[in-house]
C-alpha positions as CSV (number, residue, x, y, z in Angstrom):
1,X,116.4,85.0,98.6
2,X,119.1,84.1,101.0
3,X,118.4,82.9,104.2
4,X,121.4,83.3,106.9
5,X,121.9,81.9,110.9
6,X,121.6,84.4,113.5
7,X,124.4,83.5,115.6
8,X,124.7,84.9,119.7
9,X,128.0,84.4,121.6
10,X,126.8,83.5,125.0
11,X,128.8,84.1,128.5
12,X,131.0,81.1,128.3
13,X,131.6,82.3,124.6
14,X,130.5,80.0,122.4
15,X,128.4,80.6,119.5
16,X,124.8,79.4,119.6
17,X,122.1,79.9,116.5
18,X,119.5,81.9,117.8
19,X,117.6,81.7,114.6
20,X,117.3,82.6,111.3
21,X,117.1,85.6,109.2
22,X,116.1,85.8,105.5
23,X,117.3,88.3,102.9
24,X,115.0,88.8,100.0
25,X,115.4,90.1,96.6
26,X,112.9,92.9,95.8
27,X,113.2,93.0,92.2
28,X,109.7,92.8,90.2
29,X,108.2,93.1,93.0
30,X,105.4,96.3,94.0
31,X,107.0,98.2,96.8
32,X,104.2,100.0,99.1
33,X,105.6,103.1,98.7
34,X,104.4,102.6,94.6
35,X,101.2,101.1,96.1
36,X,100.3,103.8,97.8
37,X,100.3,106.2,95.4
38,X,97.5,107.8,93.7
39,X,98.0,107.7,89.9
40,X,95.0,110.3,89.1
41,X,95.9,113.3,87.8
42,X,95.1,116.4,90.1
43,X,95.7,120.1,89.9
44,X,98.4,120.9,92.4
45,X,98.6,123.8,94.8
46,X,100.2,125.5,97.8
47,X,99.3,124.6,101.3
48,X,100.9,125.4,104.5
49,X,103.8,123.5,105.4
50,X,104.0,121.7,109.1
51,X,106.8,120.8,111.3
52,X,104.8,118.7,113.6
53,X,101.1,119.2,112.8
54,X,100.9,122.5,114.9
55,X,103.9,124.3,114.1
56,X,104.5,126.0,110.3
57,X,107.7,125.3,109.0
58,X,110.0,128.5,109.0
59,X,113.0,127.4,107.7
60,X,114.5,127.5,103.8
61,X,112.7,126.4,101.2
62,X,109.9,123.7,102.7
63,X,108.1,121.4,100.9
64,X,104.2,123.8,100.4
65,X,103.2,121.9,97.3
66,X,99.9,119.9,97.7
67,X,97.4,118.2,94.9
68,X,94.0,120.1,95.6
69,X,91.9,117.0,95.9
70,X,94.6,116.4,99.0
71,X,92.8,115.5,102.5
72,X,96.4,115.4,104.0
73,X,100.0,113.7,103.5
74,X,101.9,110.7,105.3
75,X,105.6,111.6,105.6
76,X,107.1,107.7,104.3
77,X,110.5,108.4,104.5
78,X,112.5,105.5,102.5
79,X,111.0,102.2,102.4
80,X,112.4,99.9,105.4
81,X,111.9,99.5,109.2
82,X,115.2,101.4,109.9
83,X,112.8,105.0,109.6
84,X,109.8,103.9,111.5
85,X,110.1,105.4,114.5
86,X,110.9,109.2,113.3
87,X,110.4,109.4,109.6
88,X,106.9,108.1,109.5
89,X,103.8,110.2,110.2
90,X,100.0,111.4,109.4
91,X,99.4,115.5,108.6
92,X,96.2,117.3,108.0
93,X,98.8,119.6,105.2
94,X,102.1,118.7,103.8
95,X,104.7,118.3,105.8
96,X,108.0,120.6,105.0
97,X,110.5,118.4,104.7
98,X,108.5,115.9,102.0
99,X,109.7,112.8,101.6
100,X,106.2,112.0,101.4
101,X,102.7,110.9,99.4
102,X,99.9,113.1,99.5
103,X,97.0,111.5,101.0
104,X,93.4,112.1,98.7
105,X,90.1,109.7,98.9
106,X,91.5,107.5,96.7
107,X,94.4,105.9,98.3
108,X,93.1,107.2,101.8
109,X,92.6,103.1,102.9
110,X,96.1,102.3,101.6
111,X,98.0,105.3,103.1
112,X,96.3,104.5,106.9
113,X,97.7,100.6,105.9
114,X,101.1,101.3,105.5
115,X,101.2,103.6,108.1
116,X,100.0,100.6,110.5
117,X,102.3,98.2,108.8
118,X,105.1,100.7,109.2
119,X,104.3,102.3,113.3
120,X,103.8,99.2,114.6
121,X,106.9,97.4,113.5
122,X,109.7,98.3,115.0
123,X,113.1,97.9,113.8
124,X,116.4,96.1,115.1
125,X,119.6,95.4,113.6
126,X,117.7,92.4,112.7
127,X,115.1,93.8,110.6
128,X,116.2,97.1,109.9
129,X,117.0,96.8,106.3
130,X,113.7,94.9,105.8
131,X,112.0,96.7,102.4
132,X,108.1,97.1,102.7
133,X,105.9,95.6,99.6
134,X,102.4,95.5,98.4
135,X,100.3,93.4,100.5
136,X,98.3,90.5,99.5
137,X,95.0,92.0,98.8
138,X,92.9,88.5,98.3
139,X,94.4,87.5,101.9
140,X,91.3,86.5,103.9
141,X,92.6,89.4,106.6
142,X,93.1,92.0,104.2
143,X,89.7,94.0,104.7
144,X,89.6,93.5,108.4
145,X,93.3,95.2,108.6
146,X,91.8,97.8,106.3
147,X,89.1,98.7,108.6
148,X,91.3,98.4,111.6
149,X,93.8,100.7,110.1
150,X,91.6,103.4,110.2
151,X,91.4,104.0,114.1
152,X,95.3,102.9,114.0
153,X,96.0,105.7,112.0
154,X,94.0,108.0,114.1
155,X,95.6,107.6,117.3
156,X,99.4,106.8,117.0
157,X,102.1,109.1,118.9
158,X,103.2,110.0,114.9
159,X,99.5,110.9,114.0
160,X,99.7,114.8,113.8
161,X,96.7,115.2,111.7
162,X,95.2,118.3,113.1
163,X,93.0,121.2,112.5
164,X,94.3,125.2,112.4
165,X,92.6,128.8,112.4
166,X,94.4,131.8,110.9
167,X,97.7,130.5,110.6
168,X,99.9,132.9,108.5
169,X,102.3,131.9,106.1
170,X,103.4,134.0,102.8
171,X,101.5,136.8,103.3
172,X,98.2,134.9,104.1
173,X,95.9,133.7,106.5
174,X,95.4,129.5,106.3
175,X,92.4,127.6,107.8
176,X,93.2,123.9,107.7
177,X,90.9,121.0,108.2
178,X,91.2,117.5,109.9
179,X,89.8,115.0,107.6
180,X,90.4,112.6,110.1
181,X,88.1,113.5,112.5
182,X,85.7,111.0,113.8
183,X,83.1,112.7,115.8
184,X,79.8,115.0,114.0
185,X,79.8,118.3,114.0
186,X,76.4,118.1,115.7
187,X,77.6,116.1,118.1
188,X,80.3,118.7,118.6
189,X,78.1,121.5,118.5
190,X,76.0,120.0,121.1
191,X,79.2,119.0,123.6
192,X,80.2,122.8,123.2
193,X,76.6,124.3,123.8
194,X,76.4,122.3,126.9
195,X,79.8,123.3,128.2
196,X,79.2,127.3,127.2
197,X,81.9,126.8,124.6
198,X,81.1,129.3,122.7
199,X,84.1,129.6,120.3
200,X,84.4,126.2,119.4
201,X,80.3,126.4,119.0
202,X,80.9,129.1,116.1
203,X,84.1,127.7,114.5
204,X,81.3,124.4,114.2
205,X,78.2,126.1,113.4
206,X,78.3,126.1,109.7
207,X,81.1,122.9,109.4
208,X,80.5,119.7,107.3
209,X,81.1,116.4,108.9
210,X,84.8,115.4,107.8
211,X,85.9,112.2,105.5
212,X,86.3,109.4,108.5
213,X,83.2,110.6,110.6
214,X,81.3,109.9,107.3
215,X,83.5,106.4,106.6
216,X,83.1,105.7,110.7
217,X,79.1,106.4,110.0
218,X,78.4,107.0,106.8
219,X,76.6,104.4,103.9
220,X,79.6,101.8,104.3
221,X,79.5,102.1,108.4
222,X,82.6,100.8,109.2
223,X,82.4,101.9,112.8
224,X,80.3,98.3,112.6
225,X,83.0,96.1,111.1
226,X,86.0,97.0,113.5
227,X,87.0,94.4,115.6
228,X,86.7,95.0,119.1
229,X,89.3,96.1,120.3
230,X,89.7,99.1,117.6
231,X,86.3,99.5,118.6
232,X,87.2,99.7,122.3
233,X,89.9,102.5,121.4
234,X,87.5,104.4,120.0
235,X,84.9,104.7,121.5
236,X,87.3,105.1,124.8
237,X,88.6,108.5,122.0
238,X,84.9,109.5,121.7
239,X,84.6,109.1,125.8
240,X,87.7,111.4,126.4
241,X,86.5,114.0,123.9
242,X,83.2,114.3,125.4
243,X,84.5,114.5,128.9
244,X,87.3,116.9,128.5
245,X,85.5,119.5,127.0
246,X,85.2,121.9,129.5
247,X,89.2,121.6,130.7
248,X,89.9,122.2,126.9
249,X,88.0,125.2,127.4
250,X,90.8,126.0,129.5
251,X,93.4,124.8,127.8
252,X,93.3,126.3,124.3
253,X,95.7,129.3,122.7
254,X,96.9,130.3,119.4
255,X,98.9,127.9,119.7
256,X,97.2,124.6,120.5
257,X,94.4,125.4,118.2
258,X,92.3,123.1,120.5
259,X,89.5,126.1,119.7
260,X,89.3,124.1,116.7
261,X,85.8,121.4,116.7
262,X,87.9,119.0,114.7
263,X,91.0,119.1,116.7
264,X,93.2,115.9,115.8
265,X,94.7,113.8,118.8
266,X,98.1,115.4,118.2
267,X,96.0,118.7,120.4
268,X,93.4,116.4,122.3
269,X,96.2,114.5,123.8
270,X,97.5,117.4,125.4
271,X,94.1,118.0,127.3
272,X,94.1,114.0,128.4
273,X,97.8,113.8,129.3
274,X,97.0,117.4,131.5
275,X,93.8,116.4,133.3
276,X,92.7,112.8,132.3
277,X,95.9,110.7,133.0
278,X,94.1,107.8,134.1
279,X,91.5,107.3,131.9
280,X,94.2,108.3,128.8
281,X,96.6,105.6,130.3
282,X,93.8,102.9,130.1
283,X,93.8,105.0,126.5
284,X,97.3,103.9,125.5
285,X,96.9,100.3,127.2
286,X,93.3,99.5,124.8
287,X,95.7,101.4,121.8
288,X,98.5,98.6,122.6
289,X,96.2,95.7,122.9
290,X,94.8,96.2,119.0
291,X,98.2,97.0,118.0
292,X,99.9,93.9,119.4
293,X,97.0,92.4,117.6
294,X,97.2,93.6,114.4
295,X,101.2,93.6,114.4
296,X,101.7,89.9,113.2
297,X,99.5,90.7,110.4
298,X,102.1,92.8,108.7
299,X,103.9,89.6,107.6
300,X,100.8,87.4,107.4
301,X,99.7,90.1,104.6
302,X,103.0,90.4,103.3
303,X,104.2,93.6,103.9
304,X,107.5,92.7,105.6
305,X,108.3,88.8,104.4
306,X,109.0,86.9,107.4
């Protein structure tokens, strides 16, 4: 490890230290990219490949490989800061240009981790080269961020999980799922029966509850060990979904998908920014409050060293 002075030239040009900035050695060390992985052996298949969580990739030769036990894929391009802010993201199916880990049950509490300890770090010509490593799971923090990381993930402006009817791609139809959403289909089916939403209504008559509602409510109930303020974002989520259903009525096309009862925030955030701007900026401002919480945790855990 090296450690080096940040040096600033100030208007009367001299040089003042404004710091300092260690560069450390990585070498038998666990990156998180390795840590994330899940080692289990699956049988692989195709899937359809996204662009953005709504749109199928068209062009040559995308990434459509997915393991079968897959509930959906976190685009990790390198391992630094320096590709936070573009090359980072959650999908419901592969995404086409890989550079990715497929997300399954297994590693699902690691993938939303890294994705926190990647989205809500952002990088500088300070930090940019900064390499990302396994955390300290003893760290008396470590569960709490686990648990926190799970409504991070959902609501992020690079979440694009999502859920899609009758999209075509080689020749075939494609249903995709959102493991990620939080809400029943009960409760679903209920919203829409009240509102006369009678598509959504069938595409959730026969549905099983998905992966987080069951993680969210389920035997473990972790909706009960969030902190408060991941609590506050989602339940503000919860709020918006039930109060926007009739607009999303409105709203929804082939392309959206919002027909969809699991629709991911990547097509609910189209309804709220449309009709709820408000109530989904008081959204984004609870959203920034548990992120500016949970950002210095990143190097308390020992993702990034300090």
């Amino acid at each position: 490890m090296f450690e080096f002075d940040l040096l600033d030239i100030t208007n009367n040009l001299e040089i003042i230290s404004n710091g300092k900035k260690v560069i450390y050695n990585t070498d038998g060390l666990i990156d998180a990219s390795m840590w994330v992985k899940d080692k289990t052996k699956s049988e692989i298949g195709t899937s359809v490949p996204t662009t953005n969580g709504l749109s199928v990739h068209r062009g040559k030769n995308p990434k459509d490989t997915l393991r079968m036990d897959s509930i959906g894929y976190l685009h990790n391009n390198a391992n630094n800061t320096q590709y936070n802010p573009n090359y980072v993201g959650l999908y419901s199916t592969v995404f086409g240009s890989a550079h990715g880990e497929e997300v399954t049950k297994n590693n699902f509490d690691k993938i939303n981790m890294l994705f926190t300890a990647r989205k809500s770090i952002e990088p500088n010509w300070i930090n940019q080269k900064d390499e990302y490593l396994a955390p300290d799971e003893q760290h008396e923090q470590f569960e709490q961020f686990r648990y926190d990381s799970l409504v991070y993930s959902l609501f992020n402006s690079s979440s694009n999980q999502s859920s899609l009817r009758q999209v075509e791609y080689k020749g075939q139809m494609w249903d995709i799922k959102n493991e990620f959403f939080w809400m029943s289909a009960d409760r679903m089916k209920e919203l829409a029966d009240e509102n006369g939403y009678d598509e959504l209504y069938n595409d959730a008559r026969t549905a099983s509850d998905r992966h987080v509602y069951k993680l969210l409510f389920g035997e473990e109930r972790i909706y009960d060990k969030l902190s408060d303020d991941a609590k506050a974002v989602l339940d503000k989520a919860t709020e918006l979904v039930e109060r926007s259903m009739e607009l999303r009525q409105v709203m929804a096309n082939d392309e959206n998908h919002l027909n969809s009862w699991d629709a991911g925030y990547a097509q609910l955030k189209l309804v709220w920014k449309e009709y709820f701007q408000e109530d989904f900026t008081e959204f984004r401002r609870l959203y920034k409050v548990m992120e500016d919480r949970m950002r210095p945790l990143v190097y308390e855990l020992g993702f990034l060293m300090k």
